[in-house]
N, C-alpha and C positions, 0 to 999 in steps of 0.2 A: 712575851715581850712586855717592859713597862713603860707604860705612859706616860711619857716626863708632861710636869704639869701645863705647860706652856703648848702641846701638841694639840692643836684642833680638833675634834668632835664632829663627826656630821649629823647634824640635827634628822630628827625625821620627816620625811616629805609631807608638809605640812603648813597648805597658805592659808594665811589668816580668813578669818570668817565675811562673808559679801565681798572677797578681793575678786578682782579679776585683771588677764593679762590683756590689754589693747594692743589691737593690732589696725594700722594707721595707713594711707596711701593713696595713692590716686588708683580708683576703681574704675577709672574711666578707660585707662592703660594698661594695670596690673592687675583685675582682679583675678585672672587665675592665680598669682604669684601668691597674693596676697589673701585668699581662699586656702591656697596649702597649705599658706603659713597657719592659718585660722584651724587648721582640722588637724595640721600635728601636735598644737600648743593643747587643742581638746582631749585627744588620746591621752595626755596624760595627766587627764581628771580635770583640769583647772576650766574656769569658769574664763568667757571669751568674747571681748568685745570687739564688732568692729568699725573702723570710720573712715568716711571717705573724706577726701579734700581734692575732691579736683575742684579745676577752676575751669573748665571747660564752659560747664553750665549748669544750672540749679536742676538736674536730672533725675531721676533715678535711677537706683543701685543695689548693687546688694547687700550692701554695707545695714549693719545693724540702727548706726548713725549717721544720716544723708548729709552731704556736703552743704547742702543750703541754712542745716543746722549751726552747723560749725562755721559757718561764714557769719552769722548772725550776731555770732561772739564778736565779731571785731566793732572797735568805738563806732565808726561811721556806719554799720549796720550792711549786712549783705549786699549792696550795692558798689560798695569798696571792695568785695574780691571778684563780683562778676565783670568784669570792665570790657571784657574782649582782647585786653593784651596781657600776653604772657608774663612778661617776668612784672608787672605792678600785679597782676594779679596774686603770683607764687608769694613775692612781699606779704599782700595783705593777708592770704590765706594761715601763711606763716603766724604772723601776728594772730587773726584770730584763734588759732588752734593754742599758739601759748596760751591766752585767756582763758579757752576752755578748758586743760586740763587742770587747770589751780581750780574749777568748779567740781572736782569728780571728787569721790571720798571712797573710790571703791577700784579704783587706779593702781594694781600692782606692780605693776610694769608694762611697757610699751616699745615695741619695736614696728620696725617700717623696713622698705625695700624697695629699690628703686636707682637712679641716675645722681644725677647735679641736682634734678629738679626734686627730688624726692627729699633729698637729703635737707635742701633747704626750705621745706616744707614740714619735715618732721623733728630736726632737731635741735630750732630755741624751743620747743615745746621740753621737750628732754633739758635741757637746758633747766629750762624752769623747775624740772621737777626735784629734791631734795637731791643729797650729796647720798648713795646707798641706795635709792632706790631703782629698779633695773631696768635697763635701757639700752636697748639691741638697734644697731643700725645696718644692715645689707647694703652695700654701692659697692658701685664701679670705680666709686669716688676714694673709696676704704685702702688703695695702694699707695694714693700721693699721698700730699699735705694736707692732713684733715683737721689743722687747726680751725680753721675755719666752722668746720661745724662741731668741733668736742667743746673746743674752747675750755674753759676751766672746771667742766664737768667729768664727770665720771660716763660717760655713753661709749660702749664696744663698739667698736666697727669690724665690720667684719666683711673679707672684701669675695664680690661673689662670681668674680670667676670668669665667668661670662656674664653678658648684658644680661638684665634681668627684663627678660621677653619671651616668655613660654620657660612651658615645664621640659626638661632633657635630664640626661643621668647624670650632670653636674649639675645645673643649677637646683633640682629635687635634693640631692645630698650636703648642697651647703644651706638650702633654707631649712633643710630638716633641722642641719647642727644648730644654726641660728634659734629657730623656734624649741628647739629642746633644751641649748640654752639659757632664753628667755625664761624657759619652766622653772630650771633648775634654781637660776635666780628664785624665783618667786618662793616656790617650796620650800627651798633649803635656804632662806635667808637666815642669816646671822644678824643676829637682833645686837643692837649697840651694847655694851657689855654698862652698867651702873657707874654712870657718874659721881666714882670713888672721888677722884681727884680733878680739878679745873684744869680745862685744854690750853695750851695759849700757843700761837704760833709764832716761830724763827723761820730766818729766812737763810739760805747758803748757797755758797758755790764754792767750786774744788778747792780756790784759792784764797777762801772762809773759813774752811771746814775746822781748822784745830779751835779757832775761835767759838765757832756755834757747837761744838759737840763737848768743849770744856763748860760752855753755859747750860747746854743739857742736862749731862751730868750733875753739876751743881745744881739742878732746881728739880730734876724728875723725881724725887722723896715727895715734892709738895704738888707739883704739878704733873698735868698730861704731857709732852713736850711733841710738840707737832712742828716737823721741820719740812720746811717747801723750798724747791729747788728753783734757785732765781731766772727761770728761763722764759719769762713773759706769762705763761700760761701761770708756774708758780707762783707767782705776786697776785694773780687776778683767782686762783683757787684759794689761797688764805683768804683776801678779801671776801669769794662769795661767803665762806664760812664767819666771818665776823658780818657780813649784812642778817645770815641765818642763826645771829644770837650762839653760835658755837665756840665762839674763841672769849674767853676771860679777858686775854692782855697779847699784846703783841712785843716779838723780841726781834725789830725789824734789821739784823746787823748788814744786809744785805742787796745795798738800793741797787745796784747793779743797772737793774730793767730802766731804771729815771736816764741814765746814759747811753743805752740803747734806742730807746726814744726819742731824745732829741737830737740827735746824731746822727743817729740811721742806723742801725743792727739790727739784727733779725732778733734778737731777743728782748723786747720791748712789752711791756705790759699796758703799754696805753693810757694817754692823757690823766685814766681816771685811776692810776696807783695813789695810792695814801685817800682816797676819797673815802671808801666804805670805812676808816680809822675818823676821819671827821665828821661823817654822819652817826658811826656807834659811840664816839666819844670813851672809847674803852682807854684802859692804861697803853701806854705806848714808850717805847723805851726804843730810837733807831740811830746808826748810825751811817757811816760812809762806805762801808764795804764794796771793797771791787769797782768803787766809781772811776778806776782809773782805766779802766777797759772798755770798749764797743765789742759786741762779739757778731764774727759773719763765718759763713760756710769754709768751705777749703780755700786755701790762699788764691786759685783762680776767681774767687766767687765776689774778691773784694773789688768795690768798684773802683774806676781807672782815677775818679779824682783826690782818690784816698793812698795813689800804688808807692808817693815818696814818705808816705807816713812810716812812722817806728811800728812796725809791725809783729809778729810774735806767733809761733804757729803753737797751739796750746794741744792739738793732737792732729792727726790728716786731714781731721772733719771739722774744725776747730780752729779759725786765726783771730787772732785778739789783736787790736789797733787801740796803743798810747791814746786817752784823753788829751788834750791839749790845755794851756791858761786859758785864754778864753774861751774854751767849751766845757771846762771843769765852772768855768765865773758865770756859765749859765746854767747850771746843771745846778749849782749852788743856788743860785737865783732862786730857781725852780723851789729847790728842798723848801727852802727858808719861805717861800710862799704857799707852801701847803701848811707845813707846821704854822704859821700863826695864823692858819684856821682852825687848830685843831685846838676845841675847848675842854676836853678832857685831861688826866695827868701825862705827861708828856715830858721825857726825858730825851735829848739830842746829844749823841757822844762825838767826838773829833778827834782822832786818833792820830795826833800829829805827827808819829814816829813812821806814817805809810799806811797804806788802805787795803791792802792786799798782801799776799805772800811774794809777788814779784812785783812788787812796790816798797825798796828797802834796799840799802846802799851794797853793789856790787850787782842787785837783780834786775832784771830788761827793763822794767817800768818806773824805776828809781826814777820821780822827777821832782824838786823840791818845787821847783818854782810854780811848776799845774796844779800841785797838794798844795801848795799855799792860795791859787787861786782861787779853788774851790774853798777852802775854810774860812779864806776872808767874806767871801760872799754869804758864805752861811752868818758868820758872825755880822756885819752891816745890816744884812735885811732880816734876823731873827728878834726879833716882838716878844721879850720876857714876859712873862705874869705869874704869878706866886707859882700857878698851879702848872706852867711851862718854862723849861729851863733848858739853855743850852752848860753843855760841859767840855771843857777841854783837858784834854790829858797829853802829856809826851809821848803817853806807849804807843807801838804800831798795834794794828788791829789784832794780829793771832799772837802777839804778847799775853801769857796768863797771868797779868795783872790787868792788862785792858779787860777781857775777859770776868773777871772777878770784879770789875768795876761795874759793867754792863747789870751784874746777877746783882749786885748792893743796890743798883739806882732802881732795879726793875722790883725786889723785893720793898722798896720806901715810897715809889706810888701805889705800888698791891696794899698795903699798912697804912696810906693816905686816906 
């Protein structure tokens, strides 16, 4: 058989030198759980640390690093996680365990196991730790909606089955998988490949796509092209990677998550979209894409004060509800008040010809008068300066001339 060049390789099991994999949890509750886990991650070679965070009380353990340690990390000092009450305590313990793991140098990955309470004890530490590096979570919690604790990271969940309270011939076999996964992570990591060419990230959705994959195209010869799907989580993973110095330039065609936000939709990236572009002050090149949309669950999901809106079922799981003028004139608001914070190059496109794919004459979203709400706002409150410019064009958005405008303006602050 040949290896087309593109087929993956598996490295040989082989973790770097002083690494080790932690293993994290309240030992005040789980230490058998969390013991298992510690002696099948050993079995296959790797070096094994472990750490307690209960908040029970500054005890002892068997844990390799005692809770009282790890609380110590937090700003107000151990006294802020022992409090006597449960959920301020789980808070601050949370808190100090992020601070602590940005202190370890020998941190190859970290996984934990446990409930609600576990979860939210182990993973903004996860969180905190880089985009690649590995990070195993066990819950009960791992079946629902675990935005909540992945959020814009890269952390497996992995759901365990039964509660995790004693060893049995299910819970033994998914913490095995878990902890052998763990390993495998570590061992067999894929090292980032040589920064040939600069990353810069686009943003998309379904009824984006021709747009963002003809800007691809045209610019992957010179750049990395990392494309994120606008679904809240999406907009806030680009960002953490431009707070982590990873993204050149942003190709933001896809504000979507700004109208999920202010409106209410489940797919919202939160107050702090476009922030981490004003604090790296990187090239920025965004337009209106899809702002003519809220997105919610199946058409039962939409609430009752939304039921005479223009609404639009985009798949079973999937309904899409019309912007409005005046919620397009605050969405607008919005844009135009980030962008003239942003003191890096900064290009704003306006795609008058429609924002979307069914935003154009004969399509369900066709509204002129909401599209002109929103552009006039952008145009009223946007704040020129040499080095920030708004642009208007006629084309609708997945026109391949809008498109080819996008790659000229994005290419002449890159050249800036």
């Amino acid at each position: 058989m040949t290896r087309s060049a593109e087929t993956p390789t598996s490295p040989p099991f082989a973790p770097r030198a002083n690494e080790a994999a932690y293993v994290a949890g309240t030992f005040d509750t789980k230490a058998r759980e969390l013991l298992f886990l510690r002696d099948a991650i050993a079995q296959t070679g790797l070096r094994v640390v472990t750490v307690d965070l209960s908040t029970s009380a500054a005890r002892s353990s068997p844990a390799d690093i005692q809770a009282a340690e790890i609380a110590a990390c937090h700003p107000s000092g151990a006294a802020a996680v022992f409090t006597g009450d449960r959920g301020s305590a789980v808070a601050a313990m949370a808190q100090a365990f992020e601070a602590f793991v940005a202190t370890r140098d020998d941190l190859g990955g970290l996984i934990s196991a446990g409930g609600s309470g576990a979860a939210a004890l182990a993973t903004p530490a996860m969180r905190r730790l880089p985009i690649g590096a590995p990070k195993v979570m066990v819950s009960t919690m791992a079946s629902g909606d675990v935005r909540a604790y992945v959020g814009p990271s890269d952390i497996c969940m992995i759901y365990s089955v039964t509660d995790v309270s004693g060893l049995n011939r299910i819970s033994t076999m998914v913490l095995a998988n878990a902890a052998h996964a763990l390993a495998g992570m570590i061992g067999l990591r894929r090292d980032s490949e040589a920064a040939v060419k600069p990353a810069i990230g686009l943003t998309m959705f379904g009824v984006t796509t021709p747009c963002v994959q003809a800007v691809a195209a045209a610019l992957e010869g010179d750049y990395d092209c990392l494309v994120f799907h606008a679904t809240g989580t999406g907009g806030q993973s680009m960002e953490k990677l431009v707070d982590q110095n990873l993204l050149t330039g942003i190709i933001d065609v896809t504000t979507t998550e700004i109208a999920d936000h202010l409106v209410g939709g489940i797919l919202s990236a939160g107050e702090g979209r476009l922030d981490a572009i004003i604090r790296a002050k990187i090239p920025y090149v965004g337009s209106c894409g899809a702002l003519d949309m809220v997105n919610f669950a199946a058409m039962n999901t939409v609430p009752e004060r939304y039921a005479k809106r223009k609404l639009y079922a985009h798949n079973p799981q999937v309904t899409l509800m019309r912007t409005s003028a005046p919620e397009n004139a605050a969405i607008g608001a919005w844009i135009a008040a980030k962008l003239n914070r942003m003191d890096g190059p900064v290009r704003f496109l306006l795609p008058l010809g429609g924002v979307s794919a069914i935003d154009a004459p004969g399509k369900p979203f066709f509204d002129p008068e909401a599209d002109a709400a929103l552009f006039g706002a952008i145009r009223s409150q946007f704040e020129p300066t040499p080095r920030r410019r708004l642009i208007e064009t006629p084309h609708a958005l997945n026109d391949p001339a809008f498109a080819a405008l996008l790659v000229e303006s994005f290419r002449d602050i890159m050249r800036s």
